[in-house]
N, C-alpha and C positions, 0 to 999 in steps of 0.2 A: 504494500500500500504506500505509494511513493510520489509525491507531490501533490495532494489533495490540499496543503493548504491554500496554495495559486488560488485554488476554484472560491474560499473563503474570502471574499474578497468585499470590496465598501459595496458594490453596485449587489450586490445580493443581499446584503443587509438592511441599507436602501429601503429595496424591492420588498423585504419581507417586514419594515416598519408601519411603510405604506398599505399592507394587506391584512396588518392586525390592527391598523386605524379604522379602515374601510369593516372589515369584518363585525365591528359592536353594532351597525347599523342590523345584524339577526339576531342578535341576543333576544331572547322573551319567545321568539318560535318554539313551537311544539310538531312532534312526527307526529304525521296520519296515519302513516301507512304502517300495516298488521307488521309485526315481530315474529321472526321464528328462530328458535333456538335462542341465540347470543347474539342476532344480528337485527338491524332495520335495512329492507332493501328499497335504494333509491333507481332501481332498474327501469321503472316506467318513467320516471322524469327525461327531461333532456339535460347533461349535464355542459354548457359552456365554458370555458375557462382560457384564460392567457396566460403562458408561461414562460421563463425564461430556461434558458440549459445550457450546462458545458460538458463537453463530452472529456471523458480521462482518458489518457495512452499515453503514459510512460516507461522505459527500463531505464535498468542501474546495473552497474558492475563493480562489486565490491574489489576493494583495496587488499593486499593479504596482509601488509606491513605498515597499514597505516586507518586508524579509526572513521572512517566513511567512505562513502560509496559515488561514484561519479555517475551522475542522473544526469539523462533525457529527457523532455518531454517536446510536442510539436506547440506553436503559437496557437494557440487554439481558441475561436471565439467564443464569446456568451450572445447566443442567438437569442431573440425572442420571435415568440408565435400564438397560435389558436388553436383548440382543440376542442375535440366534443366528444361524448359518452350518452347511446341511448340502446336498454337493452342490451343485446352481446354484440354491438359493433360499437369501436372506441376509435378516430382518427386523429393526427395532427401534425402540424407542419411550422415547421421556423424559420425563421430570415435571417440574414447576419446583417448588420446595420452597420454603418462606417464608423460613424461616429460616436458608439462605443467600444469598438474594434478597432484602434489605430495605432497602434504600434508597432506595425509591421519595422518599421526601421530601425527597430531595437531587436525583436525579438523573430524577425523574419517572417517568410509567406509560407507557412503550412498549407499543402495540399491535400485534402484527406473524403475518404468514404466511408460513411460508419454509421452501419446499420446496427442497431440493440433491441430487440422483441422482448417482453416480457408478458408472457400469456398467466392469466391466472384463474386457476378454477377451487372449486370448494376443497380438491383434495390434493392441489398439484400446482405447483410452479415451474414453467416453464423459460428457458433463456434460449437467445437463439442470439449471436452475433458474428459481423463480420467488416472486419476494418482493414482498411489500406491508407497507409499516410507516407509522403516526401515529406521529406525539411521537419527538422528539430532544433531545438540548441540548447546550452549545457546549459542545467539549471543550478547549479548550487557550486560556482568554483571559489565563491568564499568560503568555501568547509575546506578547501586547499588552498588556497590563495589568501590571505585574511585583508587584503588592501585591495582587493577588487570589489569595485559594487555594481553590482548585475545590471540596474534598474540606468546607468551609465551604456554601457554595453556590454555584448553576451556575446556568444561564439557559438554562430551559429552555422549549421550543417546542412544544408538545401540536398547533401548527395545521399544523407541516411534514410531508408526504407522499410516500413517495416508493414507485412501480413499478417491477420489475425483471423481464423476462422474456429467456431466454436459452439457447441450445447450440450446445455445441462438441464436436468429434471430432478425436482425435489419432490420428497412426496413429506406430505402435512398430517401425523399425527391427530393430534387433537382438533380436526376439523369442525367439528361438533359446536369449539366454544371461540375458537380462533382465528381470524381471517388476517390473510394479506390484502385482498383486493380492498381493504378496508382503509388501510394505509397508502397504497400505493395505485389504485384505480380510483378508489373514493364513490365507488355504484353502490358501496353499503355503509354503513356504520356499525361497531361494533361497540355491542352496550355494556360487557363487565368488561375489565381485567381479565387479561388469559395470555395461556402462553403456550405454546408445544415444543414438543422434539422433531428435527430434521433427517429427513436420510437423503443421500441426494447421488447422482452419479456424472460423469462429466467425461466430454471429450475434447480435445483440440489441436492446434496449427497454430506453430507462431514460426515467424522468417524475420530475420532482420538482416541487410546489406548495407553495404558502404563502398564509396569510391578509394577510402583512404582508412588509415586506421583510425576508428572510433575514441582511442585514446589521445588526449591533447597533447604536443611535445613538451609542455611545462610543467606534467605529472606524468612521463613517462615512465618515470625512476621507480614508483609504485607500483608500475604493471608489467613487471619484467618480460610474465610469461603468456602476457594479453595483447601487446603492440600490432602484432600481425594479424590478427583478429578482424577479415572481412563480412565477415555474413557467420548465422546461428539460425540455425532449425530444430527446432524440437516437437515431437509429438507425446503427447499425453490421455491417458485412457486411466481413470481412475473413479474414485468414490467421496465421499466425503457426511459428517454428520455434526450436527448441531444442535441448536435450542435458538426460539425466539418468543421475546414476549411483548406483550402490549401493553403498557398501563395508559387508563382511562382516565381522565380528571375534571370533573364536575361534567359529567355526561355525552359534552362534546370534543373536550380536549384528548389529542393521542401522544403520547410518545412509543416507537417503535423502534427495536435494535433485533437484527439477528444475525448472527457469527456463527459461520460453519469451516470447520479444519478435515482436511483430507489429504492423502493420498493419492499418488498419479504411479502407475508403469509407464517411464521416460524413457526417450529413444532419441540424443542430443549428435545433430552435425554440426561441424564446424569448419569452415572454408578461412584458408591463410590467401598473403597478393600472390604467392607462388603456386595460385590454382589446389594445391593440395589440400585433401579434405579429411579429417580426421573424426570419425564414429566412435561413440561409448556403446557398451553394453548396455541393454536394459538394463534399468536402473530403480531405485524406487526416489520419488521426489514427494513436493508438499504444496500443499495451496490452500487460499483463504479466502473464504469469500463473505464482505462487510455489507450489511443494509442496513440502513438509518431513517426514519422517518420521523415526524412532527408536523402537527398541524391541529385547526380545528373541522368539524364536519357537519355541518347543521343544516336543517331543513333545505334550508334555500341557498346557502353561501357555503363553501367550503375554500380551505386556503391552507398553506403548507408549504415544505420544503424537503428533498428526500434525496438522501448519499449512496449512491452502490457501487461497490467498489470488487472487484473479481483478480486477486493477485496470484502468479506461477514462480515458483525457485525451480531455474535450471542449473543443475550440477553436471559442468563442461567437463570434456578430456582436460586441460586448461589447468585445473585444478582450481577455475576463477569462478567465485562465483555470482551468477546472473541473474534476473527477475525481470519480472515485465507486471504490468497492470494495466485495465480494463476498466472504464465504467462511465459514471455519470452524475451530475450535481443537478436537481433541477429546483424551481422553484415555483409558486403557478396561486392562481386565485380566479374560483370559479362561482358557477350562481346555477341552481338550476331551474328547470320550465316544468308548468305540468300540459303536457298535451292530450 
């Protein structure tokens, strides 16, 4: 989990002052609509809402002789858009605006494609993604450098590449008293405190390339046995299990966290400039996968903000070791209709 605080940033916070000012104009609402189990379903309404998001894709390559890790990540914008939920179809779509996005000439022009699904049903969560991104730049060369400051200029990488394909399926325990869609679709509300156990399984693709070597010449000395280091593939076929819980506060407020730890059978290549390509044996590796939510959910207004974060440890021939991470910051405030 490797540069999520970038995504923390004033214009989110902002955004989310502005949506708990707006939001007391529902307070005194009452649901109409019948309860069943643990839950109110807001399925027959229209749900509207506008959001903001930033999408995560970083890796790091730890140091073996010296305490941090040199991080990646691409320029990456905070888009905003429009979306809607009625019944079991949900759409939505975002813009990238300039004139929150303009820092290209510090932090360069990221290219990127990146799809993230998240389906969710009464007994199962679903992920489905797949990312392609040019151009990165070093994100933290004050944790080596202590007289550089980033926010002056960065070093950045227009020739690093990186592929991301991937799905995983969870299955939800305690269905009964527990919802996701509750947190993270907002088509219901969930009325105690509850929480379940995870079981989850997972597959993937990760490729990363470069023109030149990924390590800077002014921290070479660190990466003795990493310099030559063009391109890393790894595949991943594993499992994973967890716990997540809800708490509820004064009927509409949520807070939601769920942490799942697993297991991958890893299968890591590695390409040097001299074309040679060096394979490990299957291997056994480790991953982590973070959700975060918060928000309120009431009759007619709902609002919120929600972290998910999907992190892989590849353990190189190399002996160096590597990570990547996946996911997404969003933030949104909706109303619904009754039709």
């Amino acid at each position: 989990m490797v540069g999520l605080i970038n995504f923390l940033n004033y214009r989110s916070f902002v955004l989310l002052t502005s949506l708990i000012f707006f939001s007391y104009l529902s307070f005194g609402q009452k649901d109409t609509i019948q309860t069943k189990n643990n839950f109110v379903s807001y399925k027959e309404k229209l749900g509207v809402y506008i959001y903001g998001i930033s999408k995560i894709n970083n890796f790091e390559l730890e140091a073996k002789d010296y305490n941090s890790s040199l991080r990646y990540g691409p320029n990456e914008n905070f888009n905003i858009g429009l979306g809607f939920n009625y019944k079991w179809l949900g759409t939505s779509i975002a813009f990238n605006f300039g004139f929150i996005n303009n820092d290209k000439d510090i932090y360069g022009d990221s290219k990127s494609f990146d799809s993230q699904i998240d389906i969710f049903t009464r007994k199962y969560y679903i992920n489905t993604n797949l990312q392609a991104y040019q151009g990165y730049y070093w994100e933290n060369p004050d944790d080596f450098i202590k007289t550089w400051s980033i926010s002056d200029s960065a070093l950045v990488r227009p020739d690093i590449r990186t592929f991301n394909i991937g799905s995983s399926g969870i299955y939800i325990f305690n269905n009964q008293n527990f919802s996701f869609k509750a947190v993270y679709q907002n088509t219901e509300r969930q009325i105690n405190s509850a929480g379940s156990w995870l079981v989850g399984a997972k597959i993937s693709l990760f490729e990363m390339d470069s023109d030149s070597s990924i390590i800077p010449k002014s921290i070479q000395k660190h990466y003795e046995t990493s310099v030559n280091i063009r391109g890393i593939s790894a595949i991943n076929l594993g499992g994973s299990f967890g716990y997540t819980y809800t708490f509820i506060v004064k009927e509409y407020i949520y807070v939601n966290m769920a942490l799942m730890l697993g297991l991958n059978l890893q299968a890591v290549s590695m390409r040097d400039f001299s074309e040679n390509t060096t394979d490990s044996d299957a291997q056994i590796s480790s991953n982590v996968l973070l959700r975060m939510g918060v928000g309120c959910n009431k009759p007619r207004y709902f609002y919120g903000l929600s972290l998910s974060t999907d992190s892989y440890l590849i353990k190189n021939p190399n002996d160096t070791q590597f990570s990547y991470s996946y996911g997404k910051f969003r933030i949104f405030y909706g109303r619904r209709f009754t039709i």
